[in-house]
C-alpha positions as CSV (number, residue, x, y, z in Angstrom):
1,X,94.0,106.2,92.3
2,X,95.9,107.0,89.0
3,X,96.9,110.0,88.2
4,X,96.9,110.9,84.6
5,X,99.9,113.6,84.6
6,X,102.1,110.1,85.2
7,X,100.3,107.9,82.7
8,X,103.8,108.8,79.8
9,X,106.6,108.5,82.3
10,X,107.0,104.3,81.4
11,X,106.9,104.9,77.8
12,X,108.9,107.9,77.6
13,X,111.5,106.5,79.5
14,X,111.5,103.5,77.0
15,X,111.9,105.7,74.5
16,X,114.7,108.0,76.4
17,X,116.4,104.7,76.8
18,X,115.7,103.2,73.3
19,X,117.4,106.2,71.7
20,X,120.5,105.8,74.5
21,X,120.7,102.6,73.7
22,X,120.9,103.4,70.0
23,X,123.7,105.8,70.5
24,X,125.7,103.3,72.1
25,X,125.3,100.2,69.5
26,X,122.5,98.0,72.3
27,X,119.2,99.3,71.4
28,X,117.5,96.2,73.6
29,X,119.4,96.8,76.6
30,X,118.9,100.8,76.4
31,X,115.1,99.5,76.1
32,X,115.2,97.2,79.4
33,X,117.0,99.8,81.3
34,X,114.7,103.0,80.0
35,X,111.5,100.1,81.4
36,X,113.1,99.9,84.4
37,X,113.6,103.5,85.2
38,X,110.5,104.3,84.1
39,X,108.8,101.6,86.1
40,X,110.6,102.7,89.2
41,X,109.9,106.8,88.5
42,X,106.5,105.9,88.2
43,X,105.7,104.3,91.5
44,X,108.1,107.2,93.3
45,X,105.8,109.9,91.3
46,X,102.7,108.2,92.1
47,X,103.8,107.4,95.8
48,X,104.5,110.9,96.7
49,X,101.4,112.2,94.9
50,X,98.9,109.7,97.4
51,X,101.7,111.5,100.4
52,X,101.2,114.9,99.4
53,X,97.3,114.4,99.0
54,X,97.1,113.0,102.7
């Protein structure tokens, strides 16, 4: 099940990391990093939303 208060947490974090990335001169690897944490915060959020519903 998907829940929809985690549905911005990959693009945000793109964005979080775009504008890191920007800041330090690498916009694409700001971008790849900001995917990745996102990616990864989004299976942990949706993870321990199934745990805390069972």
């Amino acid at each position: 099940m998907v829940d929809m208060k985690n549905n911005m947490v990959i693009p945000g974090c793109m964005f979080l990391g775009i504008g890191v990335g920007f800041a330090f001169g690498n916009t694409a690897a700001g971008l790849f990093i900001g995917l990745g944490v996102g990616f990864v915060l989004h299976t942990l959020l949706a993870y321990l939303s199934n745990k805390k519903r069972t």
